[in-house]
N, C-alpha and C positions, 0 to 999 in steps of 0.2 A: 651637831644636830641642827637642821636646819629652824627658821622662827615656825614653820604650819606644824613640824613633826612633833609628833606624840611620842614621850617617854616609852623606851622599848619595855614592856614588861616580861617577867621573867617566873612563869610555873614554879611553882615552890617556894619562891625568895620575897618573904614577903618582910624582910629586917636585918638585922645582925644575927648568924646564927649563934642558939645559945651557948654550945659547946664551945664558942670564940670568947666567951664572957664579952670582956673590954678591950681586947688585942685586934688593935685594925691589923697587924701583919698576919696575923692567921687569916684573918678575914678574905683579904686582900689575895692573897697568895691561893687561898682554896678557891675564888672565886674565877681565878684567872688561870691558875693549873688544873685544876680539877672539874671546874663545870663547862671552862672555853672562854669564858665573855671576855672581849675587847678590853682595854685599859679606860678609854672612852663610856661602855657600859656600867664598870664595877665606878668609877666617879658619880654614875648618877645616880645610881641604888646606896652608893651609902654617904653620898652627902656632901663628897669633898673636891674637890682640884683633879684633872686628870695628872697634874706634876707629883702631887702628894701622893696618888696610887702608885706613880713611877717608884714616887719615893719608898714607898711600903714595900715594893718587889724587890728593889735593889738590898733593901735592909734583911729579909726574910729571906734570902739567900745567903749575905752575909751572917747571918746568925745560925745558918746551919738550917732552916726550918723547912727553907727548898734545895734538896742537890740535884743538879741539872750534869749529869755523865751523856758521854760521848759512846754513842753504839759501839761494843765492842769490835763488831763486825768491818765496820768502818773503819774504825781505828788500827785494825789490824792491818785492811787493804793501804794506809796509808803508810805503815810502818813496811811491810812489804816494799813497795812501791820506794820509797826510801834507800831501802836495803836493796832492791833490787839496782838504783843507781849506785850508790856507792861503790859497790860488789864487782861491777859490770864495765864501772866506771861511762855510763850510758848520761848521754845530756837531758833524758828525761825517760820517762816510765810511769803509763797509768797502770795501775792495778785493779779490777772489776771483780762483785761476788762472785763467784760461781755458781749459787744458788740463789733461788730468794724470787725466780720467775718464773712462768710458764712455757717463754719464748727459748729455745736453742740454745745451747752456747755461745756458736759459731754464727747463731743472727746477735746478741746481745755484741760479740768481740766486734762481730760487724762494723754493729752501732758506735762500738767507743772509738774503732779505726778512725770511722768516720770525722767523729768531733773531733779527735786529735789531727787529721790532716786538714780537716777548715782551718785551724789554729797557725798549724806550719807552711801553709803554700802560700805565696805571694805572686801577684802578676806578672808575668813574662817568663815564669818556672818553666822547664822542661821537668816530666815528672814520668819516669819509668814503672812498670807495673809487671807483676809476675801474676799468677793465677792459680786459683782455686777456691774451695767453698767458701772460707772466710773472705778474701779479697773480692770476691764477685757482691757476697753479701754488704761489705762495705761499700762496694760500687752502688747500689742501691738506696744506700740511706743516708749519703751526702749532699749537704745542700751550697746550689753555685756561691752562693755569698756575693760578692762584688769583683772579683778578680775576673783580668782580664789579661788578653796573649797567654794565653796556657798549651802547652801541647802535654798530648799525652801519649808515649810509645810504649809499645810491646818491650818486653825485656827479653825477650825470646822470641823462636817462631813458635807456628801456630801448632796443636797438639787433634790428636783426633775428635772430630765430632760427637763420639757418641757420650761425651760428657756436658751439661752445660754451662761448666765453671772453664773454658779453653781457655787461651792466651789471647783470643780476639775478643771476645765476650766479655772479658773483665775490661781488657782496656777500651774499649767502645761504649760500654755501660761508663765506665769512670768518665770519661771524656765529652759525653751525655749529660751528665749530670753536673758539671762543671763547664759545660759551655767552651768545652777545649778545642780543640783540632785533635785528631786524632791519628797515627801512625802505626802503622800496622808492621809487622814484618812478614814482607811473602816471600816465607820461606819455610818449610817443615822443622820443628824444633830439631827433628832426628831424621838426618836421612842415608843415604844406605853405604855410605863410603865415604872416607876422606879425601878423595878425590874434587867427590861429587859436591863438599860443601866450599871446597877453595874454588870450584867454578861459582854456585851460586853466589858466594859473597862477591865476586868479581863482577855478578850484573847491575849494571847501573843502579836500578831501582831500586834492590837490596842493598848496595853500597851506600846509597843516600840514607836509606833508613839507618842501617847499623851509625853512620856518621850521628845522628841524629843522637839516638840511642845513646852514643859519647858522648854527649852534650847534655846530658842528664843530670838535673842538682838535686832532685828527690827518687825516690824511689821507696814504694810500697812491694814488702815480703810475704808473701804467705809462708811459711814453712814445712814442709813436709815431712811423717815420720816415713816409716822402709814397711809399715803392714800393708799386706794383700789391700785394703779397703780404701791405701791412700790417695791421697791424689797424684803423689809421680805414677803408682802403679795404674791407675783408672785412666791416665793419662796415655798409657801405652810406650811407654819411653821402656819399657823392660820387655817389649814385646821380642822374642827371638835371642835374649841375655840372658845366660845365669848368672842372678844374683849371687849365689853362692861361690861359684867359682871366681868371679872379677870384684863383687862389692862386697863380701865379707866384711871389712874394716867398717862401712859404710852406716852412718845412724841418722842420718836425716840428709834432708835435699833442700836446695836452696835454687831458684830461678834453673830446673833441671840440673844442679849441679850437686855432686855429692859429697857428705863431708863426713869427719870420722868423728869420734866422742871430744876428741880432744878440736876441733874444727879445722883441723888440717883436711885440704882439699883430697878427694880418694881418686886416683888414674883408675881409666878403665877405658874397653872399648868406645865407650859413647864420648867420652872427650873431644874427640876427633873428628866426631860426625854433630856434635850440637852448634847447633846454630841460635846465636843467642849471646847476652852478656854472663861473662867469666869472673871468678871468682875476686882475684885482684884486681880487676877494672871495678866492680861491686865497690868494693874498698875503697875507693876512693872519690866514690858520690859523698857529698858532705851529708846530708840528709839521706838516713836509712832508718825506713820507718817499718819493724816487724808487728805483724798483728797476729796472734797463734794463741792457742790454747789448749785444752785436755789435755789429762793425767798419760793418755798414749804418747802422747808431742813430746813429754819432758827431755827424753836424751836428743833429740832433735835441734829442738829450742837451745838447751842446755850449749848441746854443740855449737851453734851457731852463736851466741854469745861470748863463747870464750872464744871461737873464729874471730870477734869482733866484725862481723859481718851486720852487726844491728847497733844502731845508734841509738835511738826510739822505740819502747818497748809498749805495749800492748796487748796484755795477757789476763788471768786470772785469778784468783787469791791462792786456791787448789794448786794451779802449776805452780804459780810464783813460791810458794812456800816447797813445793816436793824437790826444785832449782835449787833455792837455796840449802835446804835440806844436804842437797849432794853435794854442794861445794861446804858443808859444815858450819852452816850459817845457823845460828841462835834467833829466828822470828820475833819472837815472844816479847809485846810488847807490853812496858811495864808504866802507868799511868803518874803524872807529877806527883809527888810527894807520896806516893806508896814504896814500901818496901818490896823488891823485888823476894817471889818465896824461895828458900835454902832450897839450893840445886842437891838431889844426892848427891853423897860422896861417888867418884870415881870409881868402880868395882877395877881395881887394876888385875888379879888373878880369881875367875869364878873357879871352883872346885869340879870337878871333871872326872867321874872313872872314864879315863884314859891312857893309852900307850906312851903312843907317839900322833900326835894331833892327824901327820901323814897319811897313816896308815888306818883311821880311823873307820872308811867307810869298805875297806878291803875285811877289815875284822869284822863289822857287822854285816857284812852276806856271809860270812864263815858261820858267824852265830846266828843267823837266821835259817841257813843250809843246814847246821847240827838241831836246830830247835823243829824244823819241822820237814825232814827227812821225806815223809808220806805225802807231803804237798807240793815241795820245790826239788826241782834239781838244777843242776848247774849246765850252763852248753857249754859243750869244748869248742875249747878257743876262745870266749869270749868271755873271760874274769867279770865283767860288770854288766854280763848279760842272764837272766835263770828263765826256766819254762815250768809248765805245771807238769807236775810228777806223771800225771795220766794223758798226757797231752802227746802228739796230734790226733783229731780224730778222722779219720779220712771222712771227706765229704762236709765236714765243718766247716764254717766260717772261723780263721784263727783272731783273738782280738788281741793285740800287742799295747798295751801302757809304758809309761816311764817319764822322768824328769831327774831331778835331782836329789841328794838326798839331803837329810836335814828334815824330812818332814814325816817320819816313821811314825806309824805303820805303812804308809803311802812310799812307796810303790810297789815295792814288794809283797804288801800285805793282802795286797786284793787280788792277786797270781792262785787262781785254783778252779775247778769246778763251779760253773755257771756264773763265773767271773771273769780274769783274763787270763789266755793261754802261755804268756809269757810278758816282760818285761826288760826293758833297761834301764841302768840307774847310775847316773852321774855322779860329779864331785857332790858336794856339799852346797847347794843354791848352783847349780852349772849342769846346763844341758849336756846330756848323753852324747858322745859324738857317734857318727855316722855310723861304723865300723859294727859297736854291740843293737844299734837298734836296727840293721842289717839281718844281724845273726839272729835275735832276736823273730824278726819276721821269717825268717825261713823255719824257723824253730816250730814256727804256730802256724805254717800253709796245712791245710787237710786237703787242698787239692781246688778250693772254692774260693780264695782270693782271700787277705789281710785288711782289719780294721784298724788304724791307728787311732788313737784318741789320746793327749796331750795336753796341758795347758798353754795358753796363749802368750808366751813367752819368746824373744826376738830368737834367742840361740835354740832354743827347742821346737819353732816352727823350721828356721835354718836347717837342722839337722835330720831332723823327721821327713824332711821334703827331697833332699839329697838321698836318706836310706829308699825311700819309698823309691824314687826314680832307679836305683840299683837293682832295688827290688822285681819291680815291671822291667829291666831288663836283662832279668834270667826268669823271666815267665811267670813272677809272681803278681796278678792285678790288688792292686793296694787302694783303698778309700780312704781318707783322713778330715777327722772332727776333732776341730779345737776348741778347749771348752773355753768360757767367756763368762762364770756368773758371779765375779764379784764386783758388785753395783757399785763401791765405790773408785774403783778407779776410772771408771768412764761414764760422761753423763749420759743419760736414756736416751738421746738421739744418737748416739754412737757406740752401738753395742758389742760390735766384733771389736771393737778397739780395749777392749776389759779382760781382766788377767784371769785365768783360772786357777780354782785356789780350793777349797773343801768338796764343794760342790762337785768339784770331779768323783765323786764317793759313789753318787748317785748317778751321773751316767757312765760311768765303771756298770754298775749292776747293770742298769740297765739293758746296754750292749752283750754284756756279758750272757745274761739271760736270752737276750736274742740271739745271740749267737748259737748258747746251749740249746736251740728250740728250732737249729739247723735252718733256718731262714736264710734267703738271700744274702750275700754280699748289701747289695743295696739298699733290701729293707733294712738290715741290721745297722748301718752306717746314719739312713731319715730316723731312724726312732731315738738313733744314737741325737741326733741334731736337735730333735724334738725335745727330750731329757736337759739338752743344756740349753735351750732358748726358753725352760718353764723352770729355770731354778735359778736361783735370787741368794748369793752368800754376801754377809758385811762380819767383819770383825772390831775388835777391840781390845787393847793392848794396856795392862796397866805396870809391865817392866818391857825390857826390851830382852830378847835374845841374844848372847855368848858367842860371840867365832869360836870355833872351834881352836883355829890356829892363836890367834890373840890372849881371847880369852874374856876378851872387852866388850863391853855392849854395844850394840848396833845402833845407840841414839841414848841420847842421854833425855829423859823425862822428871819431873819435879815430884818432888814427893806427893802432894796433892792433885796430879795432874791425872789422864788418860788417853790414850792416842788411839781417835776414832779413824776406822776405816784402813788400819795398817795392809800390808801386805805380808805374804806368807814367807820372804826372801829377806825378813830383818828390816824391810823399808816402812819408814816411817807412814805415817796415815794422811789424811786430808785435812784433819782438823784437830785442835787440840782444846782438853775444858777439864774444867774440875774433877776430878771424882766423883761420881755419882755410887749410888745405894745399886744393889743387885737390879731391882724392879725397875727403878733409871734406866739403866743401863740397857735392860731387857726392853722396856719401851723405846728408845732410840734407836734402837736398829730395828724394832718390828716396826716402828711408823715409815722406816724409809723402803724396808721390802714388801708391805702391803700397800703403799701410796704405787709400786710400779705392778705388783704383781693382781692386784685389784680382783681379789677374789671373792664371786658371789656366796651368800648364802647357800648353806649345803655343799659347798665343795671341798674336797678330801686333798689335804697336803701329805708328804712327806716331811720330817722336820730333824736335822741334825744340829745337836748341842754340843761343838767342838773344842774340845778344850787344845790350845795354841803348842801344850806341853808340861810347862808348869802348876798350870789350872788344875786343883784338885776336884773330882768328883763331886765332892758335897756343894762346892760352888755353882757345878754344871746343873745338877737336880734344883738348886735356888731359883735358877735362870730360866730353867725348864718351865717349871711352877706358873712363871708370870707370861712365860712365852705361853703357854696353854692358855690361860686367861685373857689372855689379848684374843685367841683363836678363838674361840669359846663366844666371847662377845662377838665378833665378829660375822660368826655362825660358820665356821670352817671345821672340818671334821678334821682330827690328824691319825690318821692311817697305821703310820709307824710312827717311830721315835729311835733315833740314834742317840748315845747319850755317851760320851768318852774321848779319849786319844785315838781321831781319825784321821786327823792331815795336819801333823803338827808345824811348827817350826819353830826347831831346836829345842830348848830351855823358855820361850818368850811365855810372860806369866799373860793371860788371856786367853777371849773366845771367839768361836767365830758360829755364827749360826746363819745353817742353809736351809731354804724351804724349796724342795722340789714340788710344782701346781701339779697334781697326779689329773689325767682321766683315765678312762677303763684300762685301756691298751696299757697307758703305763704304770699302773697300779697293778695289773696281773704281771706285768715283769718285776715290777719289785718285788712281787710275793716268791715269783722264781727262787725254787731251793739251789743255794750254795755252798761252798765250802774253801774256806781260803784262811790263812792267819791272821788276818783281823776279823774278817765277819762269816760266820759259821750263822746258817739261815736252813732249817728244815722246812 
């Protein structure tokens, strides 16, 4: 305090307060945790030394009076982070929340790229650059610092225009913003012959850059997953390829190059024509800095890690933990001197009416075919394919469903009148192959063209895309909607990248109803669209689900724990925390699907209360209860209410609750009368 300044005064504190009696460390400690003041401040309101206030703070922690804990949150990202290097064997790894902002994922991974290559680049670097959303956004929010001779090249050629994440774009934005020289590669990443890239590379100008490009000591990754919405696909590098037929194997892309889960590089036509740095010259930049994130990336990312394609990692709490997860890695960070809480015991045999684990899901369409004779029949030829008993109707729209099974009553069960006209149904968690959802669609033409509708799953978009193309070439026209609404696996900026999971219930009916109401192929396909861009599912897991074949749980959970935001396939969730009370519980997932679904006053939802499997009824009605009262407050009507075993998976003890946002249009489909083995609707 300077000699003119006046003692700060302080609203309220006009002494020791009394509840301190005679204890300066209570004083001392409230005054400086709990009200803010300075240590400078609390000296001159009660009289002493700013050394003695030190001295009071340091004692009143010591004594237990103050515990100063480290944000779980944080602590978790750094135990991640951790674990991510040892695991990966990686020379470093930041780890970022995945929540907790307003801003993107892909602009926050941006930003941390960014601080992590100020960190690592030094003067005279040559520093190669691949491209896409995140890496363009990292180009933006890095600052020059003081380095100098920097170049920066293309790791590739250049990709089509009609994106603005190119391979020119990133690296010219990077090279901007660092004050570099920049290198281009002119040359098409992809062009139309192996021929035609052993001439390009042979021209002067392109041979100087590519030299260039070998002389690369860093190199920034974006990584790419294999969905429609990615960036190798946006990029056009698949234009005139089937995927299916040459890159099956294929789980993410690296600098246009493709790799498999295990990160072995995948052959395919495009080898031969890309133009660009290769998988093993990659490997051998000492500096490989990946920046990637969301829960779509993990087998991507994943791949490319165990490729040892990434030195430098840069990713998410959410990914980092779903990673580790699939290589069997134990997160779960446990704080000095606490005792770590008793893991359950190992369930090494759950109890099973069952045969032969094999033959499990051949017996249940046998009992499903004897249990409702009047609803399903079976199509010949195709064991794992069935139609609705009353089915085709000439001049109908036929709607075909299916996925895996393991999550009964789902798929089969919603096969009937003003629902779907058929179905196919795979192993146990494993997409249908080609062959029954083929037979399938032929099963359900009425002469007006087939609706597929599926969840968004890598081998069940794969196979659905192959039958449909079979399809259209024996005269069948085929439309496909993949549903997309469980909000935790993909953040709100990227919504086609999110798995479909209960919420397919809802537009099941939907479609189904439009279809029953003889409408267009196309209207039936928007309204189908519409039903899954206005429905919001989150789950939550307080065991884990049984293999069938094992018999073992799909993750091991603590006794006191619960796995938010699981998925429907046995995989584990985004986040893990206490056990919470029913109305907990039920509050946690309403705040995260009314924070996106943002519903006014007066407006009418749908609302299913799904039990995972094991979930008894009278839990679901608990959950119901508080879910209504959340709506209620809120001023949102609920329309309907689903309340049972609608989209299980397997044995796993938990729920999962879907809110379909109804307007008129889809409110009189859902009232649409049905008739099907799980949901019977006069």
């Amino acid at each position: 305090m300077g000699q003119n300044e006046a003692p700060r005064s302080f609203p309220g504190v006009t002494g020791q307060p009394l509840r301190f009696g005679d204890d300066p460390l209570l004083w001392a400690a409230w005054l400086y945790y709990q009200d803010g003041l300075t240590q400078a401040e609390i000296a001159a309101l009660m009289g002493v030394s700013r050394p003695s206030v030190n001295s009071y703070l340091a004692d009143a922690r010591t004594r237990g009076i103050v515990s100063i804990e480290i944000d779980p949150d944080r602590f978790r990202a750094l135990s991640l982070a951790q674990a991510m290097r040892d695991h990966f064997g990686l020379a470093d790894c930041l780890v970022i929340p995945s929540s907790g902002s307003d801003a993107p994922l892909l602009d926050r991974l941006g930003a941390a790229g960014a601080q992590v290559l100020s960190r690592l680049a030094r003067s005279g670097d040559t520093i190669a650059v691949t491209w896409g959303r995140t890496v363009l956004s990292m180009a933006h929010r890095i600052d020059r610092g003081a380095l100098q001779d920097l170049r920066v090249v293309q790791a590739t050629g250049g990709t089509t225009a009609k994106i603005p994440w190119t391979p020119e774009a990133c690296a010219t934005r990077l090279a901007e913003a660092l004050g570099a020289r920049s290198i281009p590669i002119s040359a098409p990443a992809i062009v139309s012959s192996t021929e035609m890239r052993a001439l390009l590379v042979q021209e002067p100008v392109v041979a100087e850059q590519m030299e260039i490009l070998a002389q690369a000591n860093r190199i920034v990754l974006g990584i790419s997953s294999l969905r429609p919405e990615s960036t190798i696909h946006t990029s056009g590098f698949f234009d005139g390829v089937s995927m299916s037929a040459h890159y099956h194997a294929a789980v993410g892309s690296i600098a246009g190059r493709l790799i498999s889960a295990g990160g072995a590089p995948v052959d395919g036509p495009l080898e031969g024509r890309t133009i660009g740095i290769d998988l093993s010259a990659l490997k051998t930049i000492p500096c490989r800095l990946g920046v990637a994130g969301g829960m779509d990336k993990v087998p991507a990312i994943l791949a490319a890690l165990r490729g040892g394609y990434v030195s430098v990692m840069v990713t998410d709490a959410d990914t980092a933990r779903a990673i580790l997860t699939s290589e069997g890695h134990d997160d779960l960070p446990v704080r000095t001197g606490q005792v770590a809480p008793e893991a359950l015991p190992e369930r090494l045999r759950i109890k099973k009416f069952l045969n032969r684990p094999q033959d499990a899901v051949k017996e249940t369409i046998e009992g499903a075919l004897f249990a409702h004779q009047d609803l399903l029949a079976p199509i010949k030829g195709a064991p794992r394919a069935l139609r609705a008993a009353d089915g085709p109707r000439p001049g109908k729209v036929g709607l075909v469903i299916g996925g895996g099974s393991g999550h009964e009553p789902g798929f089969f069960g919603y096969v009937g009148r003003g629902l779907a006209d058929a179905v196919a149904i795979g192993n146990v968690f494993a997409a249908p192959p080609p062959d029954p959802i083929l037979a399938a669609t032929l099963a359900a033409d009425g002469g007006t063209g087939v609706l597929h509708i599926f969840g968004n799953f890598s081998g069940d978009v794969m196979n659905f895309e192959m039958a449909a193309e079979m399809a259209v070439a024996r005269g069948v026209p085929v439309r496909t909607v993949v549903t997309t609404d469980d909000i935790a696996s993909a953040p709100i900026d990227t919504p086609t990248a999110r798995r479909g999971v209960a919420g397919n219930v809802f537009v099941f009916k939907i479609a189904g109803a439009a279809c029953d109401r003889m409408l267009p192929l196309e209207t039936c396909a928007a309204l189908a669209m519409r039903a899954n861009q206005r429905c919001y599912t989150m789950g939550i897991a307080l065991e884990p689900g049984a293999s069938l074949e094992s018999r073992k749980p799909s993750f091991r959970l603590g006794p006191d724990d619960m796995e938010i935001g699981v998925g429907v396939h046995g995989e584990r969730g985004i986040a893990r925390s206490q056990l919470a009370t029913a109305d907990e519980a039920a509050d946690l997932i309403a705040d995260r699907i009314l924070q996106e679904m943002r519903p006014m006053n007066g407006d009418r939802v749908a609302l299913l209360v799904n039990s995972l499997g094991a979930t008894p009824q009278m839990e679901l009605y608990i959950l119901n209860r508080r879910l209504r009262q959340r709506l209620k407050a809120r001023g949102v009507e609920v329309h309907r209410t689903l309340i049972g075993h609608y989209y299980t998976s397997l044995d796993m003890a938990g729920v999962s609750i879907s809110v379909l946002h109804l307007d008129d249009e889809l409110a009189l489909l859902l009232d649409h009368p049905c008739r099907s083995p799980a949901w019977v609707q006069i």
